[in-house]
VMD Tcl script that builds the backbone (N, CA, C; Angstrom):
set m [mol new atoms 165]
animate dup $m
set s [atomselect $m all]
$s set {name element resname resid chain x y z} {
  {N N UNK 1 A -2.995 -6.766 -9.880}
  {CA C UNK 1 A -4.395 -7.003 -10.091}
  {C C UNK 1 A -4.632 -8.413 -10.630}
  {N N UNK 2 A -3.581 -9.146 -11.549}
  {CA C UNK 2 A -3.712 -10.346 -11.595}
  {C C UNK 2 A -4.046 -11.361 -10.638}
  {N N UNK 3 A -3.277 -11.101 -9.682}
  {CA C UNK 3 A -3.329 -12.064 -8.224}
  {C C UNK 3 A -4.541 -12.111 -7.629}
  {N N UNK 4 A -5.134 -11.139 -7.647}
  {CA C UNK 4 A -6.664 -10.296 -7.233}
  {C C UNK 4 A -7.731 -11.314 -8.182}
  {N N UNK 5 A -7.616 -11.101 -9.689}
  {CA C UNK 5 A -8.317 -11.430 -9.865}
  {C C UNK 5 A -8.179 -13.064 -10.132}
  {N N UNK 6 A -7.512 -13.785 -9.807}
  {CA C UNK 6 A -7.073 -15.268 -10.009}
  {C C UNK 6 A -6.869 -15.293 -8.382}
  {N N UNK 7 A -7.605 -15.075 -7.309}
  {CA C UNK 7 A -8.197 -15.284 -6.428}
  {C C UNK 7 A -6.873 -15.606 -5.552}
  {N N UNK 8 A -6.027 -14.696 -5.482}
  {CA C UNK 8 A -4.566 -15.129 -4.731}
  {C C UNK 8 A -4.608 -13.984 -3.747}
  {N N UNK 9 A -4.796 -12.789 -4.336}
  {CA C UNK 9 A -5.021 -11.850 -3.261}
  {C C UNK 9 A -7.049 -11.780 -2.726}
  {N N UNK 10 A -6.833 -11.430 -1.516}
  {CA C UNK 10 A -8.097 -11.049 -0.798}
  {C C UNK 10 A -8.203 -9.824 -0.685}
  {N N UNK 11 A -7.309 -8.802 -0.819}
  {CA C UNK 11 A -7.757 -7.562 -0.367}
  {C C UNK 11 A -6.225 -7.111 -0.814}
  {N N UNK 12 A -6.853 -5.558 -1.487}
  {CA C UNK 12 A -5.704 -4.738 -1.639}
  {C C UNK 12 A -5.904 -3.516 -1.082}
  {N N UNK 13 A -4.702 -2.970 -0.353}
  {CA C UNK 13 A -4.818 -1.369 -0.064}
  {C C UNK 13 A -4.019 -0.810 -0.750}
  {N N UNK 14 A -5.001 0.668 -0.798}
  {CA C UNK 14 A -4.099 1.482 -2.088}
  {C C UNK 14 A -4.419 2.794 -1.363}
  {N N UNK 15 A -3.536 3.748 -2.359}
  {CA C UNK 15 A -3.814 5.118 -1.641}
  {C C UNK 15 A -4.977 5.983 -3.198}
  {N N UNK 16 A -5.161 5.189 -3.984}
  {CA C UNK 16 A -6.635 5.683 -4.791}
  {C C UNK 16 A -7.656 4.472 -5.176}
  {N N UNK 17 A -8.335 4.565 -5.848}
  {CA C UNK 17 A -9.893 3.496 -6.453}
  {C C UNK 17 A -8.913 3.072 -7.594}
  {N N UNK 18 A -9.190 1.379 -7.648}
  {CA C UNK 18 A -9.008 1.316 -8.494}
  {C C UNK 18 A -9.519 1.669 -9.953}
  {N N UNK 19 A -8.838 1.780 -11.089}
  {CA C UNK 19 A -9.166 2.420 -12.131}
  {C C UNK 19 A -10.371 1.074 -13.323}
  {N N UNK 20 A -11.406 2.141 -13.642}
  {CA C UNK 20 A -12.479 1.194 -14.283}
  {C C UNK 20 A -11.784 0.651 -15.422}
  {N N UNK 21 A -10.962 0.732 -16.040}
  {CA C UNK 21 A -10.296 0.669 -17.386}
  {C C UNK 21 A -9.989 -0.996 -16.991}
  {N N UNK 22 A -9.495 -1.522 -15.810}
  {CA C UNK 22 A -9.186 -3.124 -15.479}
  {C C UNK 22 A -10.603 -3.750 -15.002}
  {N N UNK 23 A -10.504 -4.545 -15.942}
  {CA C UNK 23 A -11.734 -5.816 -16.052}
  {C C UNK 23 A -11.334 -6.574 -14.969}
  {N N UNK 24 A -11.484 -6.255 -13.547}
  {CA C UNK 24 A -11.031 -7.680 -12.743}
  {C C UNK 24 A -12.307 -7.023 -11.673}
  {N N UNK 25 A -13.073 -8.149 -11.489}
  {CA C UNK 25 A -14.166 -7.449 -10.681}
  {C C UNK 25 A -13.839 -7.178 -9.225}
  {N N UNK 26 A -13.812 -5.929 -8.567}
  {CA C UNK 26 A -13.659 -5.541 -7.350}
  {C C UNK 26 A -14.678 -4.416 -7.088}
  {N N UNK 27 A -14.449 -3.945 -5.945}
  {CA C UNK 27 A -14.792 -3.087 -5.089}
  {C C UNK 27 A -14.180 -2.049 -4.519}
  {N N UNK 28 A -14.226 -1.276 -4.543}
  {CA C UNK 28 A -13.203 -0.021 -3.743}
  {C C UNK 28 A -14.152 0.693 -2.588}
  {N N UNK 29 A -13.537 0.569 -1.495}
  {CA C UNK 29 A -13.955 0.969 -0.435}
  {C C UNK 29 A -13.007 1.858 0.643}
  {N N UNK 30 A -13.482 3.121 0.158}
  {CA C UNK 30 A -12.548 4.078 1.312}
  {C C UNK 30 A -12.647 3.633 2.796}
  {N N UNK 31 A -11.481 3.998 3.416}
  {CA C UNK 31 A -11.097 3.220 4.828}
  {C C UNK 31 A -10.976 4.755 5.590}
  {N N UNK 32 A -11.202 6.103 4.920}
  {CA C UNK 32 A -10.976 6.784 6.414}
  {C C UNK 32 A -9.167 7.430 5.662}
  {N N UNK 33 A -8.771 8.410 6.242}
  {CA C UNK 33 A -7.557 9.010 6.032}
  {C C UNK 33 A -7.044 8.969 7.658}
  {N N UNK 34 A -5.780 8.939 7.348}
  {CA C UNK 34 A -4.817 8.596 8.631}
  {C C UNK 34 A -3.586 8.989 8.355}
  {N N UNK 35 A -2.721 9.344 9.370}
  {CA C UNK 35 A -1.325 9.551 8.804}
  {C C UNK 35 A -0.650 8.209 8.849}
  {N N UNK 36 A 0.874 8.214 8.475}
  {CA C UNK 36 A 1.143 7.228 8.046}
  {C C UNK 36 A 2.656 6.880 8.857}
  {N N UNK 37 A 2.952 6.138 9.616}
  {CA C UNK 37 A 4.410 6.047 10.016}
  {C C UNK 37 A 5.104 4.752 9.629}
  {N N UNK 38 A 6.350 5.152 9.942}
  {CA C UNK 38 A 7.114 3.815 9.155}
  {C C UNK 38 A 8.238 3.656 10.249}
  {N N UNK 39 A 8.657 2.401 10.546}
  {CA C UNK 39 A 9.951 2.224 11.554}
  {C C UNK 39 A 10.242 1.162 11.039}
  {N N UNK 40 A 11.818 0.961 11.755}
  {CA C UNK 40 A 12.417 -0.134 11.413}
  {C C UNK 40 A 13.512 -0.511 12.676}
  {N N UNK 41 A 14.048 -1.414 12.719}
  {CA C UNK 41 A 15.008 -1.901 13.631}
  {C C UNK 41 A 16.273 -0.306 13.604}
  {N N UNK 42 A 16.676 -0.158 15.017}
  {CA C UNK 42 A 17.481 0.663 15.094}
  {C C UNK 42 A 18.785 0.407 14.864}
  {N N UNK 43 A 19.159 -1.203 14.216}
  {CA C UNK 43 A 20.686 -2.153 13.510}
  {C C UNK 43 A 20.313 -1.186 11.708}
  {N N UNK 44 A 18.732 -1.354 10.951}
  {CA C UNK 44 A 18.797 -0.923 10.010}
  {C C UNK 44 A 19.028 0.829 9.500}
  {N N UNK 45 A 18.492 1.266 11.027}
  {CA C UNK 45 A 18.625 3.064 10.505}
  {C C UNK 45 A 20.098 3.846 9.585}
  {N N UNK 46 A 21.054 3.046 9.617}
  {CA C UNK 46 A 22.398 3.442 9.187}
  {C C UNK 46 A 22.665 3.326 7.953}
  {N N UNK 47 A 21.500 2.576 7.244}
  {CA C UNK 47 A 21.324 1.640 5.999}
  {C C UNK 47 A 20.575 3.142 5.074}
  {N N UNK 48 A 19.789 4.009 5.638}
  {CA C UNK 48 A 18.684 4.052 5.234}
  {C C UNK 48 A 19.426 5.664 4.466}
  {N N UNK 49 A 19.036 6.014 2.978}
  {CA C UNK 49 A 19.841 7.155 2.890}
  {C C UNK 49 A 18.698 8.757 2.929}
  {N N UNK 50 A 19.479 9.546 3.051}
  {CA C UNK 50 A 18.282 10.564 2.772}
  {C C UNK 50 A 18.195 10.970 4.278}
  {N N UNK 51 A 16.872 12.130 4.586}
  {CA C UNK 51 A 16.519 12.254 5.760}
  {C C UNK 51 A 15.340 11.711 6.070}
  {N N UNK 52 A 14.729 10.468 5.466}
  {CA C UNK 52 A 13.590 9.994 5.809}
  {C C UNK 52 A 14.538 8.798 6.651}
  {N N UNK 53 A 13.470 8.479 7.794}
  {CA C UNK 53 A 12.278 9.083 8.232}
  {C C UNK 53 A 12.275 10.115 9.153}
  {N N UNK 54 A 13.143 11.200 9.076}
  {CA C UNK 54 A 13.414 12.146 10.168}
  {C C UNK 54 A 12.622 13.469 9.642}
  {N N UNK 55 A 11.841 13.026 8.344}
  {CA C UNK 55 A 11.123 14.261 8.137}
  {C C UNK 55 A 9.807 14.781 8.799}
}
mol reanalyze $m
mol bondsrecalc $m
mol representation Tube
mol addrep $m
């Protein structure tokens, strides 16, 4: 939120509003719900531990 408010960031996405408790003047504007996917090079999949993203 620093960056935000010292004019470095233009826009943040988040998955809630930001919270009133931070003095940095913004706006929160819902965008709509969507699911969400993630990929990567098929050299990195071997890297990756767990069963994500095969869930």
């Amino acid at each position: 939120m620093a960056q935000l408010a010292l004019n470095r960031l233009d826009l943040v996405l988040a998955d809630e509003p930001m919270s009133k408790r931070i003095s940095v003047k913004a706006f929160n504007h819902p965008l709509g719900r969507t699911t969400m996917s993630f990929f990567c090079a098929p050299q990195l999949r071997p890297q990756l531990k767990g069963v994500f993203p095969n869930v």
